[in-house]
N, C-alpha and C positions, 0 to 999 in steps of 0.2 A: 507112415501112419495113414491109414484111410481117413477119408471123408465120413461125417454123419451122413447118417440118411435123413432127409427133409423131413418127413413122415411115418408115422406106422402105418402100416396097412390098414386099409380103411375096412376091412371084416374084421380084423381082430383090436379096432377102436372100439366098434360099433355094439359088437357083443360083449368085450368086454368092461365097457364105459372109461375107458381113459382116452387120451389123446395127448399129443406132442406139441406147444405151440412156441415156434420156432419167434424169431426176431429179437426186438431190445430186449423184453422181460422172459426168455426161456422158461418155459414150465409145462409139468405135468397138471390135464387137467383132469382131474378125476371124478366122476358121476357118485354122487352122495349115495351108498349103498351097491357101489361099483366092484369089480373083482380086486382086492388090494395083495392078489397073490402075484395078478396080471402087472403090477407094477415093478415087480422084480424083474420081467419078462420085458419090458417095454423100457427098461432103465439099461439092460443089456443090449436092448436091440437099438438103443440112440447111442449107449458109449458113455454115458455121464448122468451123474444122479442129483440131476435140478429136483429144485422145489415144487411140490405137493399143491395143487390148488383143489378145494374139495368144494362140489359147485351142484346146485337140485340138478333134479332133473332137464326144465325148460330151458337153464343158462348150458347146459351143456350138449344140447341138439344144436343149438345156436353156435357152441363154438366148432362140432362138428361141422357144420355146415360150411360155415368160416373157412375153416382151414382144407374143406376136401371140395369146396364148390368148384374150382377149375381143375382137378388132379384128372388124368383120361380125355378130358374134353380140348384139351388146345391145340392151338393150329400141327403142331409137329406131332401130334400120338393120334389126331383124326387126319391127317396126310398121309402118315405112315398105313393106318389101318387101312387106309381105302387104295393104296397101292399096292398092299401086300393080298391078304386072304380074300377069299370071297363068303358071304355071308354064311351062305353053307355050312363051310366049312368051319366058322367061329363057332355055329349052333351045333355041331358035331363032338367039338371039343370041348361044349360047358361039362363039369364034374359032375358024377351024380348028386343026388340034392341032400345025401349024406354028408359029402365035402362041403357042401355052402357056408358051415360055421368055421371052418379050415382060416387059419392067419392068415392066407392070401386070397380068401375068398374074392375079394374085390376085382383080381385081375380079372379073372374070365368075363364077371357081369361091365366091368368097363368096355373089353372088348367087345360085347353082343353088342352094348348101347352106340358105339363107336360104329362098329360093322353098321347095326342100324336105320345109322343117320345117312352116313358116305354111300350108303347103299341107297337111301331115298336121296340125296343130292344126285348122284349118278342117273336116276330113272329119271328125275325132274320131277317127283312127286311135292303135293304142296303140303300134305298133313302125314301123321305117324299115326295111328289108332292103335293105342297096347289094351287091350280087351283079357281080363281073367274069367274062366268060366270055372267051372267046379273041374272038367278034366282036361284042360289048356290053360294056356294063356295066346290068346291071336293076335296074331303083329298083323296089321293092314294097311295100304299105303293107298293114299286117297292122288291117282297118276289122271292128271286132264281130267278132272272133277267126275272119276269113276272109281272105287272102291276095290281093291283086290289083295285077296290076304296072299303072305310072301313067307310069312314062319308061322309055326304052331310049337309051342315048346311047354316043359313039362307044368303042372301047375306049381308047382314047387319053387319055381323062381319068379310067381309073382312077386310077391313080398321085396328080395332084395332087388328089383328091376325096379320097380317103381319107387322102393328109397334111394337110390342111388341115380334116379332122375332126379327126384323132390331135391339131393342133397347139390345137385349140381347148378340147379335152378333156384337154391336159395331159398326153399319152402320150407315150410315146420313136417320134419319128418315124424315126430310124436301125433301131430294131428290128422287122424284119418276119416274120422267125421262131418266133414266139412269141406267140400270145395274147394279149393286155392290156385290162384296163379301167380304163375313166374315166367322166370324168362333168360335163357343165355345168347351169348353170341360165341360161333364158330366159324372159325377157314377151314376150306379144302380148294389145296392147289391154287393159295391164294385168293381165293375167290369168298368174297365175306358172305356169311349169313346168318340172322338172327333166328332165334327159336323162340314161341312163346308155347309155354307149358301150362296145360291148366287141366287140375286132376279133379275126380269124380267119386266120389263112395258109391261103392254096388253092389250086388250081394254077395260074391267071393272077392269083394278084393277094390282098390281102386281101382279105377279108368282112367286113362292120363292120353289126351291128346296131344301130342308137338305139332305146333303149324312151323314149316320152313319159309321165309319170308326172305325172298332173295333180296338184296339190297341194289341188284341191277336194275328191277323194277320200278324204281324210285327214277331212275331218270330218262325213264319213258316219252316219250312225245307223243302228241295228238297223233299223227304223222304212221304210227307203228302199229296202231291198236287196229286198224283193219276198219276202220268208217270206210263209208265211200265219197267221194266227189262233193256231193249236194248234202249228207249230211256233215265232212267236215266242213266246209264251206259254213253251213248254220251254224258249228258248233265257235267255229273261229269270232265268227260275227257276233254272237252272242257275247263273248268272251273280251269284245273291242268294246264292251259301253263300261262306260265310267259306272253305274248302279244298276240294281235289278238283282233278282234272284235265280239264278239256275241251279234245279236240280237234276238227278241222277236218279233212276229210278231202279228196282229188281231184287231176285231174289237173294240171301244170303249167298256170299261164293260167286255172285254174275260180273264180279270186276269192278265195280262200282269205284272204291278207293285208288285204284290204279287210276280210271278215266280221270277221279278228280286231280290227282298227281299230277298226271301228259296235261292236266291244264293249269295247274302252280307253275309246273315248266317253263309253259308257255308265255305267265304272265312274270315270272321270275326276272325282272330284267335288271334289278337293282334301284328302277327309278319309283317303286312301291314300297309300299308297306304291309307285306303280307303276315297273316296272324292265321293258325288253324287250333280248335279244340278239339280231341282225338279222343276215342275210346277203344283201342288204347291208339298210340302214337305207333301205325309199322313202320315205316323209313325214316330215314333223318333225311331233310333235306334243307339243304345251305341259301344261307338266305334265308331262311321262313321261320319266323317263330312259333313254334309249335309245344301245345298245351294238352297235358294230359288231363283226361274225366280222372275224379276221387272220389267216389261218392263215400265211402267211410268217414271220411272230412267236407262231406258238402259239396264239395267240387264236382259242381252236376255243370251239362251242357248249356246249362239257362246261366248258370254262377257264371262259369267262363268266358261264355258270348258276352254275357254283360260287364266282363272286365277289362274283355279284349279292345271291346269297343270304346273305352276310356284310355286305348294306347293308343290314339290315331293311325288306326288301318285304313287302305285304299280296296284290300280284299281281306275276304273274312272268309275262312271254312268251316264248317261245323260239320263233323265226322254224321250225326244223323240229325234230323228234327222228330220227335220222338214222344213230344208231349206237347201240350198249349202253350203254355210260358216259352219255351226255345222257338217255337212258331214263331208266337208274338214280334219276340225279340227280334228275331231274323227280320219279318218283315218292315217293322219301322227302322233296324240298321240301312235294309236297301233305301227307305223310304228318304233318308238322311243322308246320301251319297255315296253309300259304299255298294261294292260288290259283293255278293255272298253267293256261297258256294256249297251245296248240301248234299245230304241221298235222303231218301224217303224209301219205305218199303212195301210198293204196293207193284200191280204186276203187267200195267202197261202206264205209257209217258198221260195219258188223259185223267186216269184215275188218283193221279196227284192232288188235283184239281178237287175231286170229292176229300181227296182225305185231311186237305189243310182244311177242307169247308169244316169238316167233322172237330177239327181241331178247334174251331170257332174261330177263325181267321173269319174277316167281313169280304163277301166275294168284290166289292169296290179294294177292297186293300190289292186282293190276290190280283183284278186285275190291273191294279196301278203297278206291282211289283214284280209283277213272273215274266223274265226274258227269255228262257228257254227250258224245254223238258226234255230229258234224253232217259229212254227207257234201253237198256240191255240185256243180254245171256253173251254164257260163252257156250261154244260147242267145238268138240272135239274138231281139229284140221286131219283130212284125208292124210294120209302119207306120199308125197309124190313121187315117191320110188315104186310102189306098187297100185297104188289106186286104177279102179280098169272104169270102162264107161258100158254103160249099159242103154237100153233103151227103155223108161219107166212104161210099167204096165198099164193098167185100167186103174186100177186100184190106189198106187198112186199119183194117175192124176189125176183124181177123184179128189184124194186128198190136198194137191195142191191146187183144187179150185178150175181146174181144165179144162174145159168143157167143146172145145174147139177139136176138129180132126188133126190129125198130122203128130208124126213122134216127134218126143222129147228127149231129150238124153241128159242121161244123168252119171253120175259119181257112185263106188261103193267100193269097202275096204277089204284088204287082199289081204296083207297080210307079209312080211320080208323081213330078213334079218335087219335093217336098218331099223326098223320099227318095232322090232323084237316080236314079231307075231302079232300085233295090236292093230295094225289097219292102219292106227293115227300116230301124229307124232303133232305135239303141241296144240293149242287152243288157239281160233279164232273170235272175235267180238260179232255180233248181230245188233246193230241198231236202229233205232227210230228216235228222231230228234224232232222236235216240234216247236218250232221258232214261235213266241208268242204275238204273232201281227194285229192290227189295229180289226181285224174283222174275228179274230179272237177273241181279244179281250171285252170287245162289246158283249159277247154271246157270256162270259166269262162274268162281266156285272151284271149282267140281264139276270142270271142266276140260271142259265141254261142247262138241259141236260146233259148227262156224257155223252149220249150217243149224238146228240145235235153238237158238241164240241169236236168226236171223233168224226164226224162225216166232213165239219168244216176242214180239220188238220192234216186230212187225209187226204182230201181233195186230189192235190198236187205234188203229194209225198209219201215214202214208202211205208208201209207198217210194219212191224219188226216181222211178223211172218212170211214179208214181202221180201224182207231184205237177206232170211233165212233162204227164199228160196232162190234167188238171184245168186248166193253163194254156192246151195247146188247144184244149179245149171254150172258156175264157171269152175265145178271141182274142187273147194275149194273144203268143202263139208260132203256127208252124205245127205239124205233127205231124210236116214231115221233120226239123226240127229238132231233136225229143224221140229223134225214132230216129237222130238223129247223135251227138247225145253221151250217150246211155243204149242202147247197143247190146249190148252184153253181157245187159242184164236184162230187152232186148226180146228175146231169144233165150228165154230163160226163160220169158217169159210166152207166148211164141208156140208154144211146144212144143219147139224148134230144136233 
């Protein structure tokens, strides 16, 4: 006698409204106004004629979701897929979009979703962009924080592509109005990684981005991230006082939550008490109690901070400061002997300084309590199988501030099969760290300006334009990439 099958195929659940739910109580569950001819069909294809559960609508996206959230996605059918085909060739083989209502519909969109992933895990992409237009759907993979689309496929498979993410992720596939996120976790070759899914209504269709969040990441060191010398030196130091406030400063995507990680690490020793509030929580790391934002329930960064700090923490993280009350809080926790640990979003390490002011922090608090500022970007690394050296022109180094005779040499990408044609291969950090010393902090209560802040901090340290361009000179980046994401302070230095 054979075996059941676990499941119906997840197209001819979906269209049809019933489903299979296997364990202690077997049963058929069927969508209130569902096909009841389809139960004849699905009673033949399990072997045995369980009992009838007849359930609305909403209870029965829910147990769809239930029972097909990990079906395709686990470590052995996303190992297999990514050893076997290559993407191509998965998007070659979907059915015309006549077949999509077919009882096995399921197989093929499992496989694209699957090809995918394994295929952005492979490149080392960090996000998935599935974009429906009126005559595509565009798959784009966000590779060292550059955009480049990799499938174009018929419009006709938005619809089951993006419910058969939502169903994998746990979302309300009936709601497409609305915004939502989720989140899975998958292996390939062993190697864990979380996903978080958060969809979009637009005008044909959802938009659903996957961020891929390696779980390697999480146990990064100071040590890796590419500081230099004198900035980790500051950053270490900082990180050795019992209280004070350091923050992390930059744009969306500049690495911000990683730096704060390489320094939970650091402080990770067992002999603390470390507590963090996340929005959301991307790693898990051991040792650290870590607290998710809710804002549906209140569970805002100000709720948290203030819960956390009635657990006896030695360091405290808060994922951002973001409003006046999580300011506040922060700063009287440092004021009170703890460490805290934040990001701010603003676009150099000085302009912190204005933006807590704006928050209505008292500049005597900010400077009783600011131990250091680390402002960063990442920008794409050279590849060092092909990168060549050139000698820069007039032009720039005009732009890098140059004014003196004699050549300069520089870095630019080439392009090789190790690199796949791209020039680059991974991301290095750009920083400027600005240890808060006693000839700071005076200018800091005095209520001094930023520029009278940045000329003191800068004195005898680098600024992150500086520090972009010390990476060009040693190869490390090109120099269009220093003037892509330090644009602003190449404006400055160039005269502009």
């Amino acid at each position: 006698m054979t075996q059941a099958p676990a499941r119906l195929a997840y197209g001819f659940a979906k269209s049809r409204g019933i489903v299979f739910r296997s364990g202690e109580r077997p049963a058929f569950v069927l969508k209130r106004g569902g096909d009841r001819l389809a139960l004849l069909e699905a009673r033949r294809a399990i072997g045995r004629a369980y009992p009838v559960e007849e359930v609305d609508a909403p209870q029965f996206d829910r147990a769809l979701s239930d029972i097909y959230a990990f079906s395709g996605a686990d470590a052995g059918s996303l190992g297999d897929q990514a050893e076997g085909e290559s993407l191509s060739s998965i998007i070659d083989d979907i059915p015309p979009a006549a077949d999509l209502l077919d009882s096995a519909s399921d197989a093929p969109i499992i496989r694209l979703i699957n090809g995918l992933i394994a295929e952005a895990i492979r490149t080392a992409a960090s996000d998935i962009h599935v974009e429906p237009y009126e005559d595509r759907v565009s798959v784009r993979y966000r590779i060292d924080g550059v955009l480049s689309e990799r499938a174009s496929l018929a419009p006709a498979l938005a619809s089951p592509l993006v419910s058969r993410i939502k169903v994998m992720s746990r979302l309300d596939i009936a709601e497409k109005r609305i915004p939502q996120d989720g989140r899975l976790t998958l292996t390939l070759g062993g190697k864990g990684v979380d996903v978080r899914v958060a969809t979009l209504p637009s005008r044909f269709g959802e938009r659903v981005v996957l961020r891929l969040l390696d779980k390697d990441q999480a146990r990064f060191t100071l040590d890796q991230l590419g500081m230099g010398p004198n900035n980790l030196a500051a950053m270490k130091k900082a990180l050795a006082q019992p209280n004070g406030i350091i923050l992390v400063t930059g744009p969306t995507g500049a690495g911000k939550t990683t730096t704060l990680y390489a320094a939970l690490n650091l402080l990770n020793d067992a002999s603390r008490n470390i507590l963090t509030v996340e929005d959301p929580v991307e790693y898990a790391l051991d040792g650290v109690g870590q607290t998710q934002v809710n804002a549906k329930v209140g569970m805002t960064f100000a709720t948290g901070l203030r819960a956390i700090l009635r657990q006896d923490p030695d360091v405290v993280m808060v994922g951002e400061i973001r409003d006046t009350e999580t300011a506040s809080i922060a700063t009287q926790a440092s004021l009170t002997g703890h460490l805290v640990l934040s990001t701010v979003h603003t676009n150099s390490a000085i302009a912190a300084v204005a933006r807590l002011r704006d928050m209505g922090i008292e500049s005597f608090l900010l400077a009783s309590t600011l131990s250091a500022i680390v402002a960063q970007r990442l920008v794409r690394r050279l590849c060092p199988h092909c990168r060549e050296s050139y000698t820069a022109s007039a032009g720039e180094r005009a732009a890098m501030g140059i004014k003196s005779a004699g050549p300069v040499l520089l870095y630019r990408s080439n392009g090789c099969s190790a690199c796949k044609g791209l020039g680059y291969s991974g991301r290095v950090g750009l920083y400027e760290i600005v240890p808060v010393d006693d000839g700071l902090r005076a200018l800091i209560h005095d209520n001094a300006s930023e520029k009278a802040l940045t000329d003191h901090a800068f004195r005898s340290r680098k600024t992150l334009f500086q520090d972009g361009l010390s990476a060009a000179v040693n190869g490390e980046t090109s120099l269009s990439e220093v003037l892509r994401v330090c644009r602003e302070e190449t404006e400055r230095h160039a005269g502009v």
